[in-house]
C-alpha positions in Angstrom: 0.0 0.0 0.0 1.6 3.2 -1.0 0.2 6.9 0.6 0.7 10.0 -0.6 3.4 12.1 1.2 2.4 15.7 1.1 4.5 18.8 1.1 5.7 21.1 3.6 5.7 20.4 7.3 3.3 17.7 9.1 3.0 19.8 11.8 3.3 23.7 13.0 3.4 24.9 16.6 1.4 28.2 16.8 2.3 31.0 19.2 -0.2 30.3 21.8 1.5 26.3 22.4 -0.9 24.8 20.4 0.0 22.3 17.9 -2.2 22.0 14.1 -1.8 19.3 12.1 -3.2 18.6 8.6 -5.6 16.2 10.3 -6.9 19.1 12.3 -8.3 21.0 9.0 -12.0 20.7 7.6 -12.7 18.5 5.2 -11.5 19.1 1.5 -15.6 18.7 1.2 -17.0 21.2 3.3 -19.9 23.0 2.6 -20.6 25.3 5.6 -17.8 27.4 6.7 -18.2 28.7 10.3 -15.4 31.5 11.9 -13.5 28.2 13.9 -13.3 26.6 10.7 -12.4 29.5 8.7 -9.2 30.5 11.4 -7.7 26.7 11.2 -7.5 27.3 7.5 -5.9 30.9 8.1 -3.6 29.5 10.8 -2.1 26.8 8.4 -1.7 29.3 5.9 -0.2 32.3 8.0 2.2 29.8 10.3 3.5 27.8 6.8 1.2 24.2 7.4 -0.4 25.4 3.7 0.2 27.7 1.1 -2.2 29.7 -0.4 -2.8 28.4 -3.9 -2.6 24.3 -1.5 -5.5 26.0 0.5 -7.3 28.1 -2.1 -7.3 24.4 -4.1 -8.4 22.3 -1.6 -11.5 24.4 -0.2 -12.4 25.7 -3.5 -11.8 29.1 -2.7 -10.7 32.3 -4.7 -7.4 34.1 -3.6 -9.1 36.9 -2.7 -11.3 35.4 -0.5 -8.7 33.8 1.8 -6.9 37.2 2.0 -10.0 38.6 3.1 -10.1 36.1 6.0 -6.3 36.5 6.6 -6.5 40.2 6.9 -9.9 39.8 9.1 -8.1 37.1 11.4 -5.4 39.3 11.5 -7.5 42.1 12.5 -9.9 40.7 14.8 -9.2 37.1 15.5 -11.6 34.5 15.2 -14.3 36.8 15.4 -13.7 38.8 12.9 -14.3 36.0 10.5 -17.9 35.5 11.0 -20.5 36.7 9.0 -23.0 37.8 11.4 -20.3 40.6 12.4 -19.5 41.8 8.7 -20.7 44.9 9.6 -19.3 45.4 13.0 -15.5 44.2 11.9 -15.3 44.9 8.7 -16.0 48.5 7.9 -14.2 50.6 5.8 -11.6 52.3 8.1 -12.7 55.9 8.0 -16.4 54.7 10.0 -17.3 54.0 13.5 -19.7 51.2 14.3 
């Protein structure tokens, strides 16, 4: 039996202790994407588990659309990457909430 080794690391330890592994991500599958979700995949990207085209391939998602969740993650942390709070985190800079 032969498996597929994949690229990069196995594992990454992130700056709070904890450690992500590909086995932590979603499924390649996934059809709902809610914030905790949304910050593993950011995580693995920002901290070197994934790259961005690995990631955008996987999910099915657009380039643009993970840098909008890195820069939201980045922001605002986990929160800032759901979409009940669109309008609270992610105004245009000039406006207050």
């Amino acid at each position: 039996m032969f498996l597929k080794k994949p690229m990069g690391p196995r594992a990454v330890t992130l700056p709070d202790g904890r450690k992500l592994t590909r086995g932590d991500l979603p499924a390649p599958d996934i059809s709902r994407w809610v914030a905790s979700r949304k910050a593993l995949v950011v995580e693995a990207v920002v901290y070197g588990l994934l790259t961005k085209s690995e990631a955008a391939e996987v999910w099915n998602l657009s380039e643009a659309e993970l840098d909008e969740w890195v820069s939201a993650h980045t922001m605002h942390g986990a929160k800032g990457l759901r979409t009940t709070a669109l309008q609270k985190y992610r105004q245009p800079k000039g406006e207050c909430a």
